[in-house]
PDB file of N, CA, C and O in Angstrom:
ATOM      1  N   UNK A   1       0.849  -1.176   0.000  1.00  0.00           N
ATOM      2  CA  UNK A   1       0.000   0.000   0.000  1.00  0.00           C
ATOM      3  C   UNK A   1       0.897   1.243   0.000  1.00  0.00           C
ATOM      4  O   UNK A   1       1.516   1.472   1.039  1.00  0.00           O
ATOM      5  N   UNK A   2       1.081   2.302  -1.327  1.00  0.00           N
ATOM      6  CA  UNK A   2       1.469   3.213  -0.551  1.00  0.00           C
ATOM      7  C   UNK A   2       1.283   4.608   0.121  1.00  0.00           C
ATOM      8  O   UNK A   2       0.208   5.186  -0.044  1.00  0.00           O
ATOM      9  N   UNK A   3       2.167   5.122   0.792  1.00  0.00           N
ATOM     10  CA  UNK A   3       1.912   6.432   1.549  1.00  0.00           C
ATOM     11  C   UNK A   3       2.860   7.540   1.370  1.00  0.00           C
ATOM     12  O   UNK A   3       3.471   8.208   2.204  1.00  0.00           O
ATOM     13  N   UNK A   4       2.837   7.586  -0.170  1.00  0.00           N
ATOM     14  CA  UNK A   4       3.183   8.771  -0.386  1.00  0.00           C
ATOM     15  C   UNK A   4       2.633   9.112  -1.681  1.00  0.00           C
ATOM     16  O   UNK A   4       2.663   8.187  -2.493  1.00  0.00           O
ATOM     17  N   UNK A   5       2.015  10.480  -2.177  1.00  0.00           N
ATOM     18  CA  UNK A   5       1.163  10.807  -3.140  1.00  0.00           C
ATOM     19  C   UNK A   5       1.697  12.284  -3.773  1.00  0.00           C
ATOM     20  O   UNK A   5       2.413  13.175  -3.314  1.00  0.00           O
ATOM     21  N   UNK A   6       1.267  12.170  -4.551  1.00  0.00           N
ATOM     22  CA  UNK A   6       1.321  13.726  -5.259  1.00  0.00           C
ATOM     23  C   UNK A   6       0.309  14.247  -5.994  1.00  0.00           C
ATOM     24  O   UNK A   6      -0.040  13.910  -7.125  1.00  0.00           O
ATOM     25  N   UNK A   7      -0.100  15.004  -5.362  1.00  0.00           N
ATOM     26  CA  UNK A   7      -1.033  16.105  -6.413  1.00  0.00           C
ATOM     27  C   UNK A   7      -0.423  17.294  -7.884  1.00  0.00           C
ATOM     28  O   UNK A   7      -0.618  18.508  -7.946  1.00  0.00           O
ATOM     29  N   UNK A   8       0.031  16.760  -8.505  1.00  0.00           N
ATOM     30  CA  UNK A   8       0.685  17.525  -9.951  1.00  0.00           C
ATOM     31  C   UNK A   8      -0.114  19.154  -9.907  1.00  0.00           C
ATOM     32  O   UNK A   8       0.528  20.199 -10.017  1.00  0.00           O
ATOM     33  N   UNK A   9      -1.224  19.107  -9.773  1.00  0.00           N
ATOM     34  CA  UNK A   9      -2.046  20.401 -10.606  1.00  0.00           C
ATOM     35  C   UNK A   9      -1.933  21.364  -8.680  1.00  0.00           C
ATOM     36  O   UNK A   9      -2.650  22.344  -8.479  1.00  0.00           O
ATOM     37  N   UNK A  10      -1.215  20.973  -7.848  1.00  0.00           N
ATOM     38  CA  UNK A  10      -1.079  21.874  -6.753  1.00  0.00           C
ATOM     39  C   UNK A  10       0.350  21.829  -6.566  1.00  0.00           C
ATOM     40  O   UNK A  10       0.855  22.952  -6.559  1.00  0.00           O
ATOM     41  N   UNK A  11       1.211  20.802  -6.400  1.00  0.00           N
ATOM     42  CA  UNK A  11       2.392  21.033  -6.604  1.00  0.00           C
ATOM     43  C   UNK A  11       2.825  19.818  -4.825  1.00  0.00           C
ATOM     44  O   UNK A  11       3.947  19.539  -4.404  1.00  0.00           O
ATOM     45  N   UNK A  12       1.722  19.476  -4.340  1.00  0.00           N
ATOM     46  CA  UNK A  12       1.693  18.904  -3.251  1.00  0.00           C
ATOM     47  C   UNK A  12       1.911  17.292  -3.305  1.00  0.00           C
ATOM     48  O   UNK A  12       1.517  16.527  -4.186  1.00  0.00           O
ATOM     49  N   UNK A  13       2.783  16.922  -1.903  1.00  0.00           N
ATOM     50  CA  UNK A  13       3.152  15.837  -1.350  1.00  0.00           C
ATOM     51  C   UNK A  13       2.402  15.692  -0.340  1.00  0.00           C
ATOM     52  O   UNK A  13       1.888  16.681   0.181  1.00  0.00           O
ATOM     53  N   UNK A  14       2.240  14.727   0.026  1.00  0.00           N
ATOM     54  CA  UNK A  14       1.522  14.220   1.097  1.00  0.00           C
ATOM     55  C   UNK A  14       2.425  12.745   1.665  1.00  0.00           C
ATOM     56  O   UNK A  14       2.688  11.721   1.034  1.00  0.00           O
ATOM     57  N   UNK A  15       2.689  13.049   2.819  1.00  0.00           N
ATOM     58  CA  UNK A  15       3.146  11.238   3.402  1.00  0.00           C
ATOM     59  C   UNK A  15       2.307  11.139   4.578  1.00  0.00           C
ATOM     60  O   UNK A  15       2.017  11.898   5.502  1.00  0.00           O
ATOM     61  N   UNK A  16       1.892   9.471   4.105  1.00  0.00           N
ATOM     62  CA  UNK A  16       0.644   9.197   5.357  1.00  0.00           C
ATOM     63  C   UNK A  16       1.773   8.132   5.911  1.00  0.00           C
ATOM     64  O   UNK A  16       2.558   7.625   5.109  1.00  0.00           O
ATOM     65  N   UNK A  17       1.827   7.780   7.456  1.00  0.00           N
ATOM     66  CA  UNK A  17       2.008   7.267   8.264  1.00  0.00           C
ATOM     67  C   UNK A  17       1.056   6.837   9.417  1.00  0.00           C
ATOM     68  O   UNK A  17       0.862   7.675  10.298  1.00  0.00           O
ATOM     69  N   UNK A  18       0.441   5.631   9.517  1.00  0.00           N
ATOM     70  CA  UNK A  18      -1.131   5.688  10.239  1.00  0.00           C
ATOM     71  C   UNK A  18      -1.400   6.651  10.721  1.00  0.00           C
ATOM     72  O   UNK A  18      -2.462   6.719  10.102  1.00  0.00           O
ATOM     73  N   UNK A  19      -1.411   7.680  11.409  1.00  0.00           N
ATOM     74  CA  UNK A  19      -2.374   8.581  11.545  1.00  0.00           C
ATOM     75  C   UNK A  19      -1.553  10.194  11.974  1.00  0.00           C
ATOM     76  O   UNK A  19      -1.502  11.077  12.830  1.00  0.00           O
ATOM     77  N   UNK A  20      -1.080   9.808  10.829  1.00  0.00           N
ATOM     78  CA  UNK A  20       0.380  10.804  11.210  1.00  0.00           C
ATOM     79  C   UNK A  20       0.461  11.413   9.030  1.00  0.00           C
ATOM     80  O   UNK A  20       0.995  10.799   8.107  1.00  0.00           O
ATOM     81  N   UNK A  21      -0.266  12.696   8.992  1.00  0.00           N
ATOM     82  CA  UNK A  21       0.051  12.604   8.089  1.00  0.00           C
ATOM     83  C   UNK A  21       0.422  14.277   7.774  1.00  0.00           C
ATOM     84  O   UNK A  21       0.047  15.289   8.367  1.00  0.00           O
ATOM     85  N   UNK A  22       1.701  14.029   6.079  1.00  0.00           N
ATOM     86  CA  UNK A  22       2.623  15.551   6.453  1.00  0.00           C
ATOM     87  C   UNK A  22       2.545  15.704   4.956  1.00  0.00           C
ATOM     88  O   UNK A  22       2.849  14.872   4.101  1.00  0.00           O
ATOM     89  N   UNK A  23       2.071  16.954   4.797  1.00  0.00           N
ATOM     90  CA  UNK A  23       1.704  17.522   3.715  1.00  0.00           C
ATOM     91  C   UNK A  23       2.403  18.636   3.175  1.00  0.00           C
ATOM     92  O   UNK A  23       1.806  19.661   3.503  1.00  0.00           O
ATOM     93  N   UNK A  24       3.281  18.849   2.578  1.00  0.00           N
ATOM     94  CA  UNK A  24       4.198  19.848   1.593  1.00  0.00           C
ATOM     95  C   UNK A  24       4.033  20.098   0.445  1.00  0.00           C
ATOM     96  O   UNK A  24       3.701  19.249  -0.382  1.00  0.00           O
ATOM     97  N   UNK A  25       4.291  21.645   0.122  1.00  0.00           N
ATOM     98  CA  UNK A  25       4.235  21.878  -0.977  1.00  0.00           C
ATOM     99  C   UNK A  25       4.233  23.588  -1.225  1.00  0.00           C
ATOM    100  O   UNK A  25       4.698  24.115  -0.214  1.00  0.00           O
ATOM    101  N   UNK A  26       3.951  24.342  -1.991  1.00  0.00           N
ATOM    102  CA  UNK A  26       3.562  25.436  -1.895  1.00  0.00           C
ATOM    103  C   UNK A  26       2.637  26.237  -0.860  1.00  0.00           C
ATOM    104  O   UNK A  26       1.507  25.748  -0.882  1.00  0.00           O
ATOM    105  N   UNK A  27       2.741  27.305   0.038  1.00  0.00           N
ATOM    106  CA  UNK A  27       1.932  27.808   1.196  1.00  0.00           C
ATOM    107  C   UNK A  27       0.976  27.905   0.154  1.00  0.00           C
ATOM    108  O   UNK A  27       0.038  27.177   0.479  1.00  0.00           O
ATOM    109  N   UNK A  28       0.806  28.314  -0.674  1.00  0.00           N
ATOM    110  CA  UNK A  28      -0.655  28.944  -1.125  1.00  0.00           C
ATOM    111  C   UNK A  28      -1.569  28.116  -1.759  1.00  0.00           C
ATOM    112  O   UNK A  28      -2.602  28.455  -2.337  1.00  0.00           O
ATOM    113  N   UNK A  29      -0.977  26.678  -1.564  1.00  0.00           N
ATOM    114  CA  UNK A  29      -1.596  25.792  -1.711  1.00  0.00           C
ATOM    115  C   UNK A  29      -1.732  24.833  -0.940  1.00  0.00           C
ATOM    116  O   UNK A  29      -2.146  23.803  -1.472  1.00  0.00           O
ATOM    117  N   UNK A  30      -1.479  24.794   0.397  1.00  0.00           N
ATOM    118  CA  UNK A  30      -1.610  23.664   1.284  1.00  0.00           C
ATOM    119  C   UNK A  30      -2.864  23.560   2.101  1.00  0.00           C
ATOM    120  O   UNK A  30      -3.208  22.553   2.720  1.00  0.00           O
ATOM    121  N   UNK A  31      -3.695  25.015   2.027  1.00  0.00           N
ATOM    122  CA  UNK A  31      -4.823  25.042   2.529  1.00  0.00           C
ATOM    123  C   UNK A  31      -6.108  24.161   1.556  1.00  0.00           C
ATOM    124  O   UNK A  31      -7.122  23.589   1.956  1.00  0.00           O
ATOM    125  N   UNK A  32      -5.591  24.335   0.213  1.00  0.00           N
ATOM    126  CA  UNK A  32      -6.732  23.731  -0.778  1.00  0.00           C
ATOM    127  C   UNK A  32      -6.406  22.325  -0.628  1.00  0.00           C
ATOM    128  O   UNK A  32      -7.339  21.534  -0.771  1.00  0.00           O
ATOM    129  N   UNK A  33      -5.270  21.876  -0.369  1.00  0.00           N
ATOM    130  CA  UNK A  33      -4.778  20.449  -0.243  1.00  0.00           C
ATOM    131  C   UNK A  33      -5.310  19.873   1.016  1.00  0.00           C
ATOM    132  O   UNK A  33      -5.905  18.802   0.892  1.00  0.00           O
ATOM    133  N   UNK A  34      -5.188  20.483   2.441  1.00  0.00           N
ATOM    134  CA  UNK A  34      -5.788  19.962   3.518  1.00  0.00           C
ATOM    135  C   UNK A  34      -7.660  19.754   3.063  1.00  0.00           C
ATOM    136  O   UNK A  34      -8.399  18.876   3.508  1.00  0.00           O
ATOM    137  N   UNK A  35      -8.023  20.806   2.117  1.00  0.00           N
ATOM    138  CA  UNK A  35      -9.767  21.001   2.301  1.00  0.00           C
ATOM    139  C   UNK A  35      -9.805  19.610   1.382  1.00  0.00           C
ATOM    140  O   UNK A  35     -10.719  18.831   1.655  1.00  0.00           O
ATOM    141  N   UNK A  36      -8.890  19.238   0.318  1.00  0.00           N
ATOM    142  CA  UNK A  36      -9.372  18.179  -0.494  1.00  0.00           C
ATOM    143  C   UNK A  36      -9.779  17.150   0.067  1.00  0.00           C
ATOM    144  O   UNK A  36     -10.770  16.470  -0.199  1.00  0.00           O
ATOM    145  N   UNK A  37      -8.634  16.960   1.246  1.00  0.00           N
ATOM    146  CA  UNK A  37      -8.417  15.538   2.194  1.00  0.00           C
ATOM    147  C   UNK A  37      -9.705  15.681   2.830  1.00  0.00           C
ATOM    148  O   UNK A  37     -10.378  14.651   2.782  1.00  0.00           O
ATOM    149  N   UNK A  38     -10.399  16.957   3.586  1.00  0.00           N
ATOM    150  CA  UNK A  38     -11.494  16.560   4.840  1.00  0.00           C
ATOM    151  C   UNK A  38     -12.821  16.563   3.394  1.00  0.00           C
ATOM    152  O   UNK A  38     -14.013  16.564   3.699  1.00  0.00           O
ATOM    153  N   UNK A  39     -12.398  16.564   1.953  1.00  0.00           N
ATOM    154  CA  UNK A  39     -13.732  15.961   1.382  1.00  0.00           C
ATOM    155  C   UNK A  39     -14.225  14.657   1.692  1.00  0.00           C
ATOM    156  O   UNK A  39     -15.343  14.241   1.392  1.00  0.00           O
ATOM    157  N   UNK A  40     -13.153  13.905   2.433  1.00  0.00           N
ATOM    158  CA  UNK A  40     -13.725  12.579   2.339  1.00  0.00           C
ATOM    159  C   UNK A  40     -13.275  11.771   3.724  1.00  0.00           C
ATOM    160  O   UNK A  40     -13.633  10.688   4.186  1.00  0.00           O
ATOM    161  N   UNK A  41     -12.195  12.924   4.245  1.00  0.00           N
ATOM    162  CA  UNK A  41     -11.920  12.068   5.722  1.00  0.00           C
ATOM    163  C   UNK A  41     -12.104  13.050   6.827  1.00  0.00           C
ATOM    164  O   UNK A  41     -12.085  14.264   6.619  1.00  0.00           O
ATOM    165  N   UNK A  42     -12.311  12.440   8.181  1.00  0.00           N
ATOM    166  CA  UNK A  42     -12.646  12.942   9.452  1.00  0.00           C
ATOM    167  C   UNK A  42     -11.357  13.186   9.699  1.00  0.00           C
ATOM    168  O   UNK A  42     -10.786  12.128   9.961  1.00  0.00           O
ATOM    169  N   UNK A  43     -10.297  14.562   9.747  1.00  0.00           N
ATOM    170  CA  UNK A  43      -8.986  14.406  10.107  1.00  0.00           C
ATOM    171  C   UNK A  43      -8.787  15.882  11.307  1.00  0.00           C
ATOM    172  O   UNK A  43      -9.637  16.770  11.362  1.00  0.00           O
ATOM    173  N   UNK A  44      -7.682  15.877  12.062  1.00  0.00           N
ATOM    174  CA  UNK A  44      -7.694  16.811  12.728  1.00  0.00           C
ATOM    175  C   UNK A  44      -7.413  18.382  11.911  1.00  0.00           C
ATOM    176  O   UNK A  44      -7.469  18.549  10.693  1.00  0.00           O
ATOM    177  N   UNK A  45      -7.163  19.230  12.740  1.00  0.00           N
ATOM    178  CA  UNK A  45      -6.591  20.683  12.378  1.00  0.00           C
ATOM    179  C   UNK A  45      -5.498  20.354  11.954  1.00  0.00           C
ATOM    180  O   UNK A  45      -5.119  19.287  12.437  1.00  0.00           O
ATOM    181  N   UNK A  46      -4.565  20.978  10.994  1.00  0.00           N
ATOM    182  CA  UNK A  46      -3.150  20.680  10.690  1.00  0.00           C
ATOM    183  C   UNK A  46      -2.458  22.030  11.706  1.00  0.00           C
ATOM    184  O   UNK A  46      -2.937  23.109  12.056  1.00  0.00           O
ATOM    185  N   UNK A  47      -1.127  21.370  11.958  1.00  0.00           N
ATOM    186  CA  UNK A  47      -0.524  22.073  13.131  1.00  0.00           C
ATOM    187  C   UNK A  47       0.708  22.639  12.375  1.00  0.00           C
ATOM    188  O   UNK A  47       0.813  22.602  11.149  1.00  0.00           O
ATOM    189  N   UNK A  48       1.528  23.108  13.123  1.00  0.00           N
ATOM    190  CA  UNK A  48       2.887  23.415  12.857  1.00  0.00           C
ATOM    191  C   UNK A  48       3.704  22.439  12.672  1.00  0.00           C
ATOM    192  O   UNK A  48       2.961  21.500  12.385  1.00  0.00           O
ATOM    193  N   UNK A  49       5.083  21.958  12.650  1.00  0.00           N
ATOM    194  CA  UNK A  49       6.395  21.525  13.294  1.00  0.00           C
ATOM    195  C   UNK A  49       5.341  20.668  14.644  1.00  0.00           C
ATOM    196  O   UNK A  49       4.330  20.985  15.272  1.00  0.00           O
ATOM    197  N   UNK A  50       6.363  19.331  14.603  1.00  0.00           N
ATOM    198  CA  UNK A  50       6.399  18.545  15.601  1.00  0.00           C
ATOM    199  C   UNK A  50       7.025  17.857  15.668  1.00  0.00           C
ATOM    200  O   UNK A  50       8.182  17.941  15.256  1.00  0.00           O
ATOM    201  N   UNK A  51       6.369  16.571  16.393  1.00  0.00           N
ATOM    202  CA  UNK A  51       6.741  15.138  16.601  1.00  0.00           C
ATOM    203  C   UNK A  51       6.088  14.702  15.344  1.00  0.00           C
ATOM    204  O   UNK A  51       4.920  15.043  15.158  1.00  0.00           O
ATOM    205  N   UNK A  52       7.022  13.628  14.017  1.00  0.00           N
ATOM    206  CA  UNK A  52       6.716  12.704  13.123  1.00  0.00           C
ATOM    207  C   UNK A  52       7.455  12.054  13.408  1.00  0.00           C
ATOM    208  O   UNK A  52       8.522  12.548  13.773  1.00  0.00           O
ATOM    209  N   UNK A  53       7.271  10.367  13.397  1.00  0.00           N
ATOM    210  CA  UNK A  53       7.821   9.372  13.464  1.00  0.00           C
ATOM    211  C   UNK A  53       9.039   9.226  14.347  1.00  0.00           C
ATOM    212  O   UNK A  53      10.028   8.580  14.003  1.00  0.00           O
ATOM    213  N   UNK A  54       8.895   9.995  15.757  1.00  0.00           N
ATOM    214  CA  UNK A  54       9.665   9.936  16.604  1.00  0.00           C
ATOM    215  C   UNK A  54      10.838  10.412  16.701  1.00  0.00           C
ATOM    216  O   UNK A  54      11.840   9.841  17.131  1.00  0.00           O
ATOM    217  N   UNK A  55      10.718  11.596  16.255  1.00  0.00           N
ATOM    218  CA  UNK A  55      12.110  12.961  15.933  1.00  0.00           C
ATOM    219  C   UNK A  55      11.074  14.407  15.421  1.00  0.00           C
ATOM    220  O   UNK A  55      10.312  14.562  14.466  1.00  0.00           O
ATOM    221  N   UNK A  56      11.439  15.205  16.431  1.00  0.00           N
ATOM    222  CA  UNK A  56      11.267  16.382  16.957  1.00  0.00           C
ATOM    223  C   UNK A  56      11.639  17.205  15.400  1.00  0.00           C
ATOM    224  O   UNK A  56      12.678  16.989  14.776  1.00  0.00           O
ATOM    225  N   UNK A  57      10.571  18.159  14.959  1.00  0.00           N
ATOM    226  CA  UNK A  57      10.722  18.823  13.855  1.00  0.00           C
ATOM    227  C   UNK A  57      11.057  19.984  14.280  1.00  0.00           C
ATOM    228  O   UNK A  57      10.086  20.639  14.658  1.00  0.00           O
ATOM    229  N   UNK A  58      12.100  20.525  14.373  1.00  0.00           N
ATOM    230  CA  UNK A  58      11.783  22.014  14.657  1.00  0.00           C
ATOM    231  C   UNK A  58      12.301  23.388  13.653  1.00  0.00           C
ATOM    232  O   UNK A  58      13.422  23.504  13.158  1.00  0.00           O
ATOM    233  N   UNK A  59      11.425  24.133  13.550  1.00  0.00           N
ATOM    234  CA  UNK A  59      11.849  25.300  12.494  1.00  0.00           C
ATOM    235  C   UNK A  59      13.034  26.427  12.808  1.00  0.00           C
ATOM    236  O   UNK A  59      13.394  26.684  13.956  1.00  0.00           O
ATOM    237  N   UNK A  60      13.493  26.952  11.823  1.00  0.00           N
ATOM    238  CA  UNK A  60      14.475  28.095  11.953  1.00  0.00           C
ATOM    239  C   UNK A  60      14.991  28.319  11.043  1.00  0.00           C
ATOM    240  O   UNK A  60      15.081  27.627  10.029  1.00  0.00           O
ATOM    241  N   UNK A  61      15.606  29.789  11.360  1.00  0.00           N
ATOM    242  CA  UNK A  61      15.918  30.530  10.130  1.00  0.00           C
ATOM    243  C   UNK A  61      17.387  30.940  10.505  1.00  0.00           C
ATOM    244  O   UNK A  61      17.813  30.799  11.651  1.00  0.00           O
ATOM    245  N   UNK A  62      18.304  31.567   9.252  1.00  0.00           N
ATOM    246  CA  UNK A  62      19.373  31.820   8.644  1.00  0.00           C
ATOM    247  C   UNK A  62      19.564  32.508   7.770  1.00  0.00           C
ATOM    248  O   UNK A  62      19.313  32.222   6.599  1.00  0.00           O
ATOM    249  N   UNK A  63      20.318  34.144   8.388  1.00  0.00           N
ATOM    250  CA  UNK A  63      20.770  35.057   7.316  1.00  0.00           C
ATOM    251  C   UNK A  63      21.786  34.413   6.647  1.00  0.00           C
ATOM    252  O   UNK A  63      22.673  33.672   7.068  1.00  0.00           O
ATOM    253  N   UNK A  64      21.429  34.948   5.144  1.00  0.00           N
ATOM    254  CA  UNK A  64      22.140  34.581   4.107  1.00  0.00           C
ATOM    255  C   UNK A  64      23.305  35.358   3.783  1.00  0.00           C
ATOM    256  O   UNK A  64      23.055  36.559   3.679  1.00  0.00           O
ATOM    257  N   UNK A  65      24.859  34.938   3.535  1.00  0.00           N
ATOM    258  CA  UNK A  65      25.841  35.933   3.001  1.00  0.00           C
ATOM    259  C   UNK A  65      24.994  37.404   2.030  1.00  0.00           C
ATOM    260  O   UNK A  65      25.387  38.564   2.153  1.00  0.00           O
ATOM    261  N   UNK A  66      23.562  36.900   0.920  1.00  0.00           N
ATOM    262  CA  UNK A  66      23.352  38.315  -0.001  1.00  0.00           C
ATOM    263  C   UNK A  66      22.527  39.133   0.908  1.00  0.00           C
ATOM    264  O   UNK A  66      22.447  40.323   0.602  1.00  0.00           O
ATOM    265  N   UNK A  67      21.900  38.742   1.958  1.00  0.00           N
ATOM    266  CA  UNK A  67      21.336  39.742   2.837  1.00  0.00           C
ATOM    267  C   UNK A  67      19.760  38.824   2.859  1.00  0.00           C
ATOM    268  O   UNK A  67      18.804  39.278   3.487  1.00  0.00           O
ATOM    269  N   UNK A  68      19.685  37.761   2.240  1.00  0.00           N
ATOM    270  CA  UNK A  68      18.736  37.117   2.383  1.00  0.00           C
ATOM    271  C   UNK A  68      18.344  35.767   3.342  1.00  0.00           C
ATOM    272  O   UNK A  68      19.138  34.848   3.542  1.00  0.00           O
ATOM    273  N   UNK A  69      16.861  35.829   3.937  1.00  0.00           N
ATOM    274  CA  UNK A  69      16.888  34.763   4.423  1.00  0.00           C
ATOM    275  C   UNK A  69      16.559  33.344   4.337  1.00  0.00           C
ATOM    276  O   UNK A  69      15.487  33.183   3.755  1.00  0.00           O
ATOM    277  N   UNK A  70      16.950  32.581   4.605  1.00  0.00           N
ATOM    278  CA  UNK A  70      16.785  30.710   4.588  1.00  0.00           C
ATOM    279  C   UNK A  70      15.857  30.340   5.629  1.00  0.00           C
ATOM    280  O   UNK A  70      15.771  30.899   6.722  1.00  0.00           O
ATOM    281  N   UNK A  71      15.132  29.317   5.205  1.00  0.00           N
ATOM    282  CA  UNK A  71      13.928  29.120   5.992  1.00  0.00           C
ATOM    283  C   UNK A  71      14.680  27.309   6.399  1.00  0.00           C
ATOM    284  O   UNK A  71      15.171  26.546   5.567  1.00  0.00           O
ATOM    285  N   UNK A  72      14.570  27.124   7.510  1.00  0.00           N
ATOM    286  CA  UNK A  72      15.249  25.717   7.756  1.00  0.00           C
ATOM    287  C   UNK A  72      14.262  24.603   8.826  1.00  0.00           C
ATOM    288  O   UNK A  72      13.416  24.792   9.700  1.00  0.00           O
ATOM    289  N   UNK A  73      14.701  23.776   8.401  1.00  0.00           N
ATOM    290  CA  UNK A  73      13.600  22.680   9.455  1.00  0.00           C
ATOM    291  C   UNK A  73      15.016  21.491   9.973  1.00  0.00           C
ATOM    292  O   UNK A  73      15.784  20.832   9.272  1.00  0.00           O
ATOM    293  N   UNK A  74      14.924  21.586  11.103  1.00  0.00           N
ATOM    294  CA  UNK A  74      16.186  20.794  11.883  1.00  0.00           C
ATOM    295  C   UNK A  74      15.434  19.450  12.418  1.00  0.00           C
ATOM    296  O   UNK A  74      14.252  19.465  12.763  1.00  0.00           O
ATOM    297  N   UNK A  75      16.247  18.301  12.446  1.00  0.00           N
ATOM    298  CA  UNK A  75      15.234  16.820  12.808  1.00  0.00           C
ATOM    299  C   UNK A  75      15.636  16.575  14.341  1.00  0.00           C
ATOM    300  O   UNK A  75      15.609  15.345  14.314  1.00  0.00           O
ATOM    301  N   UNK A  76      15.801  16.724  14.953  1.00  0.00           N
ATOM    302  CA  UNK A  76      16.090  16.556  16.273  1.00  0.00           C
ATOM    303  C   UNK A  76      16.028  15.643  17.174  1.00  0.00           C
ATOM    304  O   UNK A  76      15.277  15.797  18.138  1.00  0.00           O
ATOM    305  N   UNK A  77      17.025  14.197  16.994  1.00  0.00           N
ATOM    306  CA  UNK A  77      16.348  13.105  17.813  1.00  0.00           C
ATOM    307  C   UNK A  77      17.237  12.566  18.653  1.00  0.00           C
ATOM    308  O   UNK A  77      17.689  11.421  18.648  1.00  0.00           O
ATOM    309  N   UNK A  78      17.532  13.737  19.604  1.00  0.00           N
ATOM    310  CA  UNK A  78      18.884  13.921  20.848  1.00  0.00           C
ATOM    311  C   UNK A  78      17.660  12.565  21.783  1.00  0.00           C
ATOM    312  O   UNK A  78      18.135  11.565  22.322  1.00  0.00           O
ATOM    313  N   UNK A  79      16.106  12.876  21.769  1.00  0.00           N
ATOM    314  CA  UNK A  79      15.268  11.662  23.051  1.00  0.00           C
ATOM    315  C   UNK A  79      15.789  10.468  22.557  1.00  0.00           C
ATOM    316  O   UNK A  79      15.752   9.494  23.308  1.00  0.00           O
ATOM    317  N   UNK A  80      16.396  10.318  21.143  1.00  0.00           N
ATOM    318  CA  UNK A  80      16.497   8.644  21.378  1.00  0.00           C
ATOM    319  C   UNK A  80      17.568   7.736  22.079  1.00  0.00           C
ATOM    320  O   UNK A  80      17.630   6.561  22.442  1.00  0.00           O
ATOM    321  N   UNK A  81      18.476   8.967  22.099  1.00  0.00           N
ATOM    322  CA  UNK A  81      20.201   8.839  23.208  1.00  0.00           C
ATOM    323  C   UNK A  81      19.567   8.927  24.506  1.00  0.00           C
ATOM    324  O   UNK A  81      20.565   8.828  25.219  1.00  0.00           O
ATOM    325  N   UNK A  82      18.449   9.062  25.412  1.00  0.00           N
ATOM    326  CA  UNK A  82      17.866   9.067  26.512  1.00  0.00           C
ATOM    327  C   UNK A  82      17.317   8.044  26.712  1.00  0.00           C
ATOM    328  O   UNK A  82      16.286   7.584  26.220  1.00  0.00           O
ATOM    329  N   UNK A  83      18.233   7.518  27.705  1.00  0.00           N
ATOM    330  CA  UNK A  83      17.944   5.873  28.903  1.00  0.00           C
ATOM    331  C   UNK A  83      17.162   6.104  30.079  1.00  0.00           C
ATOM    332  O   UNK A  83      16.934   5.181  30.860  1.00  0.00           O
TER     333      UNK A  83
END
């Protein structure tokens, strides 16, 4: 079965993980992409950055040498070194 999809005519990814699912693509299109999904499923609010598949998502940014900025997403899974 798989769990990963693409929508061509939005520009969107989607990866489902049972009930864990992460949707990318263009901002100005991720809202029409979430409304497609609740045409047909009972799903929550979509959130920010989190916990997927047991590593900590977290966002941040970085001035650029031309004066511009970088938008960054760091995976963070320092809990799995914790006994």
């Amino acid at each position: 079965m798989p769990s990963t999809y693409k929508h061509a005519a939005l520009g969107l990814i989607l990866v489902v993980y049972v009930d864990d699912f992460k949707l990318s693509g263009p901002a100005e299109n991720l809202k029409k992409g979430w409304a497609l999904l609740r045409n047909n499923l009972v799903i929550d609010q979509e959130t920010p950055h989190g916990q997927y598949l047991g590593c900590r998502h977290e966002s941040g940014t970085a001035k650029m040498p031309d004066g511009g900025t970088a938008i960054s997403v760091s995976y963070n899974m320092v809990s799995f070194w914790d006994f």
